[in-house]
C-alpha positions as CSV (number, residue, x, y, z in Angstrom):
1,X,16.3,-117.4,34.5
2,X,13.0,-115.5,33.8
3,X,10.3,-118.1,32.7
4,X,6.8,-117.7,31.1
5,X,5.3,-118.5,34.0
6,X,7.1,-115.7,36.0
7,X,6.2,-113.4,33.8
8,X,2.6,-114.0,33.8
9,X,2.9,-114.4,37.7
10,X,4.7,-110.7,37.7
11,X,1.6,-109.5,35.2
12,X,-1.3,-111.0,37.5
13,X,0.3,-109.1,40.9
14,X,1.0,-106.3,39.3
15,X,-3.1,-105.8,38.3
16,X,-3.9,-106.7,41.5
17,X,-1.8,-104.5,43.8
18,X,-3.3,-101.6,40.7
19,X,-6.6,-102.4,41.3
20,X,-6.1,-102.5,45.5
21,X,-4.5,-99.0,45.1
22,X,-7.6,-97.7,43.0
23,X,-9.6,-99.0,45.3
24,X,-8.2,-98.1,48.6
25,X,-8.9,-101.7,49.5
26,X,-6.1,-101.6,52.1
27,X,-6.7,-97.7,53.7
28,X,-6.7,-99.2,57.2
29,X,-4.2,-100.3,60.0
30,X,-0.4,-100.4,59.1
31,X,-1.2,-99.6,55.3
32,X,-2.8,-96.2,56.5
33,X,-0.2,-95.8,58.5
34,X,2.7,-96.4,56.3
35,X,1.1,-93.9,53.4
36,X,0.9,-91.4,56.4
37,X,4.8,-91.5,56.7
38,X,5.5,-91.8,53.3
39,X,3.6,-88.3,52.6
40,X,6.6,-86.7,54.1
41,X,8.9,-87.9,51.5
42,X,6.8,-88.5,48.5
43,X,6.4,-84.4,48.2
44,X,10.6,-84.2,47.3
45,X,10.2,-86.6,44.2
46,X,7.8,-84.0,42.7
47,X,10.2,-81.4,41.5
48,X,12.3,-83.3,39.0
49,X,16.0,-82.4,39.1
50,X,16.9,-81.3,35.5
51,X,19.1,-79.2,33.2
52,X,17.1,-77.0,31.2
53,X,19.0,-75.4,28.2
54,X,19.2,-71.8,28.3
55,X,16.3,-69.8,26.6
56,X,13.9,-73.0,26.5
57,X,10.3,-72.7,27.6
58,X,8.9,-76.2,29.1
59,X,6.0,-77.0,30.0
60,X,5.7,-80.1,32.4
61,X,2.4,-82.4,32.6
62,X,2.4,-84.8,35.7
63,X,-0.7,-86.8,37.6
64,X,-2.3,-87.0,41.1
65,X,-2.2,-90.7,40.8
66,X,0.0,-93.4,40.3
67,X,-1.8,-93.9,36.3
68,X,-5.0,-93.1,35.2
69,X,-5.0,-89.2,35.4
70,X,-5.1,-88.6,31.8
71,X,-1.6,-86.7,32.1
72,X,-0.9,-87.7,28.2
73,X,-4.1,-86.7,26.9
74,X,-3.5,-83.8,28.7
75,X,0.1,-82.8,27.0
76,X,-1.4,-84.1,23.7
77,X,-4.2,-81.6,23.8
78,X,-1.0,-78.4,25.1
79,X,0.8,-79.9,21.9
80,X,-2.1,-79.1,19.6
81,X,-2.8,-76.3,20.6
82,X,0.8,-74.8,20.9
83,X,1.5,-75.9,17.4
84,X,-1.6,-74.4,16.2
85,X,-0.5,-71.1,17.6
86,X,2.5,-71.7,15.3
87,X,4.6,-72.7,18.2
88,X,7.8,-75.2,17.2
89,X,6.9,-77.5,19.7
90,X,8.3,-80.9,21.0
91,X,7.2,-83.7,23.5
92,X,9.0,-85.7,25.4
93,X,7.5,-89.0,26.2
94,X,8.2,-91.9,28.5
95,X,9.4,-94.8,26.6
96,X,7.5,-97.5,29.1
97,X,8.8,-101.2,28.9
98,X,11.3,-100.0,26.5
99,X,14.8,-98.9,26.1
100,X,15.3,-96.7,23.5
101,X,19.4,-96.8,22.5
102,X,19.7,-93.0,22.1
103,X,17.3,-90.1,21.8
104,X,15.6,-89.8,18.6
105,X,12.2,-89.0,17.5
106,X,9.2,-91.3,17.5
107,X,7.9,-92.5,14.1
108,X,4.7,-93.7,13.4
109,X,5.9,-96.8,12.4
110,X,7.9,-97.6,14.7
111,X,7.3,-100.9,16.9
112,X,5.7,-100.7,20.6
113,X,8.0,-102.6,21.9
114,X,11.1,-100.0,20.7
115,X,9.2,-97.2,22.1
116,X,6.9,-97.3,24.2
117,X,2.7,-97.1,23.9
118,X,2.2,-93.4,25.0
119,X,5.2,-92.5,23.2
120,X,3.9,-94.4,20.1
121,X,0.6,-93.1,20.2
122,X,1.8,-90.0,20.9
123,X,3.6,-89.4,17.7
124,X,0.5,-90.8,15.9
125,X,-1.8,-88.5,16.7
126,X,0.4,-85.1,16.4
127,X,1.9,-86.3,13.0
128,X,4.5,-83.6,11.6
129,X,3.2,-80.8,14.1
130,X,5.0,-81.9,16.8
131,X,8.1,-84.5,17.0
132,X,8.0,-86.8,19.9
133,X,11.0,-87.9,21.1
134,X,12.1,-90.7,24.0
135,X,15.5,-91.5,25.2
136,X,17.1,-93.8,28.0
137,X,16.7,-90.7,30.4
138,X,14.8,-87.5,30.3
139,X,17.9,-85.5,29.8
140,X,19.3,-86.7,26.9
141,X,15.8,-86.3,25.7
142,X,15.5,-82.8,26.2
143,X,18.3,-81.9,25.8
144,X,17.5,-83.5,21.9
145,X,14.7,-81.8,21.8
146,X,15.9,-78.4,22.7
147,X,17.5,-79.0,18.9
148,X,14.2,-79.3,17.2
149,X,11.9,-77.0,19.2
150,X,11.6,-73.3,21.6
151,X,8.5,-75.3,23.7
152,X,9.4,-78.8,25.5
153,X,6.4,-80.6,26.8
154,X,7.2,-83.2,29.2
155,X,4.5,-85.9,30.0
156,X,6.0,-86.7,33.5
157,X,7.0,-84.5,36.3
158,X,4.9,-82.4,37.8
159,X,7.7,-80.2,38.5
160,X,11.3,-79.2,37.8
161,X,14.4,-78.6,39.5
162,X,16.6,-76.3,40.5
163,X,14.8,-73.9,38.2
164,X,10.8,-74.4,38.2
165,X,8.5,-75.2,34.6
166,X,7.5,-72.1,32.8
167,X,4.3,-73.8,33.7
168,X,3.1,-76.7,35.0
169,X,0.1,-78.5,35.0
170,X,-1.3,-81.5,36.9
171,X,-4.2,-83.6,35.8
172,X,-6.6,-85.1,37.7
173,X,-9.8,-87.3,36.9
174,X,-12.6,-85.3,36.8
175,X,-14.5,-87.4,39.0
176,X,-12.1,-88.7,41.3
177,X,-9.2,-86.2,41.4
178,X,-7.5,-87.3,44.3
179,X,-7.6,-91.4,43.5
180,X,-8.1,-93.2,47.0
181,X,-7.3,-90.4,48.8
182,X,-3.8,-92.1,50.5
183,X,-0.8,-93.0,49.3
184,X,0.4,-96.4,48.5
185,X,-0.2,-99.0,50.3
186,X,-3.2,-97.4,51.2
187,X,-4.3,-95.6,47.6
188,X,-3.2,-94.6,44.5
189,X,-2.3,-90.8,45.0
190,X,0.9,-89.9,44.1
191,X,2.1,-87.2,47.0
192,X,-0.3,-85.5,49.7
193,X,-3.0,-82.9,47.7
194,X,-1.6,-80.2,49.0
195,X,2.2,-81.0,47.9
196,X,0.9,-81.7,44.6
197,X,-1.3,-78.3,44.2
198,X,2.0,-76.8,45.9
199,X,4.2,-78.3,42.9
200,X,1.0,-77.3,39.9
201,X,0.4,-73.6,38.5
202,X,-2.6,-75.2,37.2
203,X,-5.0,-78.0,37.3
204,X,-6.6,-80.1,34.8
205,X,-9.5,-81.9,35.4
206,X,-9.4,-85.0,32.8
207,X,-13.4,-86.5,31.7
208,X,-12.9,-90.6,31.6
209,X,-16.6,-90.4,29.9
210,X,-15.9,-92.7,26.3
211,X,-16.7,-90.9,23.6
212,X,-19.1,-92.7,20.8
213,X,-21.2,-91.8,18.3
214,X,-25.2,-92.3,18.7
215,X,-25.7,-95.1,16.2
216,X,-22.1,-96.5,17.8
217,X,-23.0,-96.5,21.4
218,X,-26.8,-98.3,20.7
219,X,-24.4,-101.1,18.4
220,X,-22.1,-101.7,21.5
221,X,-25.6,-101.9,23.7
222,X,-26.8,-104.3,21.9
223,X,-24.0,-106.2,21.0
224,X,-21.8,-108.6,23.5
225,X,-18.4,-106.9,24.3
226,X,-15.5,-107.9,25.6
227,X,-13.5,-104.8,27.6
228,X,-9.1,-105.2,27.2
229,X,-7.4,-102.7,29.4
230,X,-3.4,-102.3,29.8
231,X,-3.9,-99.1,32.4
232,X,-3.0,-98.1,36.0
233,X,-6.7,-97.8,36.9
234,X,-9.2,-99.8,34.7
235,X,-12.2,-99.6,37.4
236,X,-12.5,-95.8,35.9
237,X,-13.0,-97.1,32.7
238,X,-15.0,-99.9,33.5
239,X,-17.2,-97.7,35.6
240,X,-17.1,-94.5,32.7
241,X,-18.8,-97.6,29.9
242,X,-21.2,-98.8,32.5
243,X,-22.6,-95.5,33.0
244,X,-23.3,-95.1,29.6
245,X,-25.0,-98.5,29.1
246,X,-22.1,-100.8,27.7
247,X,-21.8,-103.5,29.9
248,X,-18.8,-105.6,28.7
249,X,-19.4,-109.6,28.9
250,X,-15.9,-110.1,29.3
251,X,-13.1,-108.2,30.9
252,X,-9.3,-108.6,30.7
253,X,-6.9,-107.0,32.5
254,X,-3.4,-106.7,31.3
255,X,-0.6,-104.5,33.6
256,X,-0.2,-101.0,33.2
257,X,1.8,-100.4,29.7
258,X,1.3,-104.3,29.0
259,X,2.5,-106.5,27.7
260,X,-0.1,-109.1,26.7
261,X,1.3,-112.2,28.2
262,X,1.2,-115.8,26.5
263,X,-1.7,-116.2,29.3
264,X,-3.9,-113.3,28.1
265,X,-3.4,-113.8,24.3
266,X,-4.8,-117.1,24.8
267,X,-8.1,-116.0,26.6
268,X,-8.2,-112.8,23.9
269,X,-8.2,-115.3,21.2
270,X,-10.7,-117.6,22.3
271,X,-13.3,-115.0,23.9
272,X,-16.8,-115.3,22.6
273,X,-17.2,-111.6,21.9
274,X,-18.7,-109.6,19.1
275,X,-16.7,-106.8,19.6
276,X,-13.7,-105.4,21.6
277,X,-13.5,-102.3,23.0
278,X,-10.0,-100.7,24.3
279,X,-9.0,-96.9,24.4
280,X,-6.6,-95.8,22.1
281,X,-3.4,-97.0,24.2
282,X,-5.0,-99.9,24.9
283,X,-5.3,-101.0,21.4
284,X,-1.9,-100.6,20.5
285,X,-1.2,-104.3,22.4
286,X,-4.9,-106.0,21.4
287,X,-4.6,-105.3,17.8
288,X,-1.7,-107.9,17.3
289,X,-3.7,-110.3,18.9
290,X,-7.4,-109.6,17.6
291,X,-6.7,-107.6,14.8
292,X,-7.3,-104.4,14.5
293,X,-11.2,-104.6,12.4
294,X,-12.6,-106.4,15.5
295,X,-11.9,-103.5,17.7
296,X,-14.0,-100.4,18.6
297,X,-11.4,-97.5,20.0
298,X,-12.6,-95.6,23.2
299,X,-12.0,-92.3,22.2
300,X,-11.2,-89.8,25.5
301,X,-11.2,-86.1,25.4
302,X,-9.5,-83.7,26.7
303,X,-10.9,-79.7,26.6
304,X,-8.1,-77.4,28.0
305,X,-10.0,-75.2,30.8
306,X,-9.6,-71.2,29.4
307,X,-7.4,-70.4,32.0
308,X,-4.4,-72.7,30.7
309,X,-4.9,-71.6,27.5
310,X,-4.5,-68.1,28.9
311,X,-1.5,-69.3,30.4
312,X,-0.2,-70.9,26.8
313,X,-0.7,-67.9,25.3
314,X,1.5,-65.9,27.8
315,X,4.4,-68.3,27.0
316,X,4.2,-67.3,23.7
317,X,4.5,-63.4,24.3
């Protein structure tokens, strides 16, 4: 049987092997070695074996790392701007930690735990321009969504098979597009560069830079914060908020997709901090504990470059 403690055990690895991965703490020796041979396979889990219903145009969004590219804010931004082009456009999301019973479409009220936090805040911020829909596997979720839309978006796979994406796009961090530069154990990249250009029609460079408002950004300065993260790679983030002057006085790291252990509700609850500052995702698993008035969203951004709106555009005829 699973205990508490195992479970907060599992949650404290799991941040550490993310944050050795980010950090390429182990790119020497056998570690070096072992992402060297795994290269040669990693490149064949890149194209995605699916069905794709006749006469449906998808569009697939995957990452150079393993977390932390900004692949969702990337298919959020294609969304918008497919639906305003008057597209009828769907997303399939990744129901991470959960296990949705069939496919259906993601309400904004629906609880995290049923669906997932990018699925979640996926569907709220599209709203009624674009259904999000999860589903035990990715087929049964497109194929669901093939009912409700002529564009599929799927935050995912990089690439398709045996047919290709009408397009595909793979983000990257702006400042650090290629993670650690190995795979795991040595790094965070997902497949060798040029597999994963190989795999793209187009790259999207993702800015981790928070986005405040002036009179925001000199309250946080002079405030004391306290930093929650549940992502792959937090040291971006942490790096992004000290660049801009926020230095947070407290830091906790949950696992990438969560959940908030017993463990780190406690030290949540009991942190001597003013404010809390978590990106939109994040917030989704602090604001049960905190509440949601004592935290200050990280807003990201996302500007498409021209040439995949170009590319959007096309699809469309």
């Amino acid at each position: 049987m699973c205990t508490v403690a195992d479970v907060i055990a599992a949650s404290r690895v799991r941040v550490t092997v993310a944050g050795w991965l980010e950090t390429g703490a182990l790119a020497r020796g056998w570690p070096a070695a072992l992402a060297r041979l795994q290269a040669r396979f990693a490149a064949r889990t890149l194209a995605r074996p699916l069905a794709i219903p006749r006469g449906l145009t998808v569009i697939t969004v995957g990452g150079a790392t393993l977390g932390g590219s900004g692949k969702t804010r990337v298919a959020l931004a294609v969304a918008r701007s497919l639906a305003a082009r008057g597209a009828r456009v769907a997303l399939v999301g990744h129901a991470y930690r959960a296990r949705p019973e069939r496919a259906r479409v993601v309400r904004v009220d629906d609880a995290l735990a049923a669906v997932g936090d990018e699925a979640l805040l996926s569907a709220r911020t599209l709203g009624a321009s674009c259904p999000v829909i999860v589903a035990r596997t990715r087929q049964s979720a497109i194929d669901h969504a093939a009912t409700l839309a002529d564009v599929v978006i799927l935050d995912g796979p990089l690439q398709l098979a045996p047919v290709r994406a009408s397009l595909a796009l793979l983000a990257v961090d702006a400042d650090a597009p290629w993670g650690a530069g190995a795979l795991p154990p040595a790094g965070d990249l997902r497949a060798a560069r040029s597999a994963l250009l190989e795999h793209a029609d187009l790259v999207v460079p993702v800015d981790a830079a928070p986005c405040f408002p002036a009179t925001t950004l000199a309250s946080l300065r002079a405030q004391r914060v306290g930093l929650f993260t549940a992502l792959g790679r937090p040291a971006r983030l942490e790096g992004a908020l000290n660049r801009v002057g926020v230095i947070p006085a407290v830091i906790v790291r949950a696992a990438d997709h969560g959940p908030v252990t017993a463990n780190l509700a406690r030290r949540l609850a009991h942190a001597n901090v003013d404010r809390w500052l978590a990106t939109d995702k994040c917030a989704l698993h602090l604001a049960p504990v905190v509440g949601e008035h004592a935290i200050t969203v990280i807003e990201g951004r996302c500007d498409l470059p021209e040439e995949v709106e170009v590319g959007l555009a096309r699809l469309l005829g």
